[in-house]
C-alpha positions in Angstrom: 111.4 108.4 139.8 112.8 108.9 135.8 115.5 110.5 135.6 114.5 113.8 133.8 118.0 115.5 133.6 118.5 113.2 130.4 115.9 114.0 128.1 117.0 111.4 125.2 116.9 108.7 128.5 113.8 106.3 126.5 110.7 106.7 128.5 108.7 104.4 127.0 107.6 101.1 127.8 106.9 98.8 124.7 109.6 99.4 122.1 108.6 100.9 119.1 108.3 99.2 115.7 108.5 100.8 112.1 104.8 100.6 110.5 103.3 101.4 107.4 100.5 101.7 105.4 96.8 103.4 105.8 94.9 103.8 108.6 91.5 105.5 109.3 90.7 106.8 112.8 86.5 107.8 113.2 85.3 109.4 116.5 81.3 109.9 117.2 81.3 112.2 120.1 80.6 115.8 119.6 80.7 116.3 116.3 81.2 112.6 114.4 84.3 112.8 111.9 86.2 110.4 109.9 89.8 110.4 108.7 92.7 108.6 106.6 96.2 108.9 107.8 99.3 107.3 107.4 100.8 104.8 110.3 104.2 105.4 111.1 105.4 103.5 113.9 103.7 101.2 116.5 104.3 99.1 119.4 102.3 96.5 122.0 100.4 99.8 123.4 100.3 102.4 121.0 100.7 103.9 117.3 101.7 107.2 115.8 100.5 108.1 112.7 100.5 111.2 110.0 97.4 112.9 108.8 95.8 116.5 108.0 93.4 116.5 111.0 94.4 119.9 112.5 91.2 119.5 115.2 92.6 115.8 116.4 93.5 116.8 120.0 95.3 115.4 123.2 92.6 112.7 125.4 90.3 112.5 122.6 88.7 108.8 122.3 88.8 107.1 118.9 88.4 104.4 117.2 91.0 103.4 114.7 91.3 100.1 111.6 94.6 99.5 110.0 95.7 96.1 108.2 97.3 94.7 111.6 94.1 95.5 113.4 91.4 97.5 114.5 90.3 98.8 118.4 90.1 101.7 120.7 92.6 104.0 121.5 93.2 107.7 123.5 95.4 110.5 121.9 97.9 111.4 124.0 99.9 114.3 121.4 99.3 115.8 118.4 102.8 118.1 116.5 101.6 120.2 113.8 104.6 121.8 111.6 103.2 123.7 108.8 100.8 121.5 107.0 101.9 118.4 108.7 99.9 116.8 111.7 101.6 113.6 113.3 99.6 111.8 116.7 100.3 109.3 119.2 98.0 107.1 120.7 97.8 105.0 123.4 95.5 101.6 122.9 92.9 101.1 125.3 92.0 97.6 126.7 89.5 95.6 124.6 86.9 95.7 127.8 87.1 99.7 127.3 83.4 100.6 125.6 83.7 101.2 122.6 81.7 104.0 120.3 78.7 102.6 118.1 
């Protein structure tokens, strides 16, 4: 059971990685959308990333390309402070369908 009394205590399982560069998430469900964010960090099972998609919410599917690679992944937060929107995502397992 963690140990929730210490909530800097690092909760995470892959270690996270400083990234950079662009990165474009595109969803087709419901109403398709495209958009072009910024990646910030990243590790063997997930990425966060900046953007101004104020609609991106929490266990929405997605597909997402950056220069180190491309798949399927699940958002599991989105902050928004004033006019800045940062998510994390969790990658999904290549044999997860993907969207057309």
């Amino acid at each position: 059971m963690p140990d929730l009394s210490n909530p800097t205590l690092e909760r995470r399982r892959h270690e996270r990685e400083p990234a950079s560069g662009p990165i474009t998430l595109w969803w087709t469900d419901c109403v398709p959308c495209t958009i072009d964010g910024n990646l910030l960090d990243q590790s063997k099972s997930g990425l966060r990333l900046a953007h101004h998609c104020f609609t991106l919410g929490p266990g929405q599917q997605v597909n997402f390309q950056h220069a180190g690679g491309k798949g399927t992944a699940r958002t599991i937060w989105t902050r928004i402070v004033e006019d800045s929107v940062e998510s994390g995502l969790l990658i999904l397992p290549d044999d997860h369908p993907e969207f057309d």
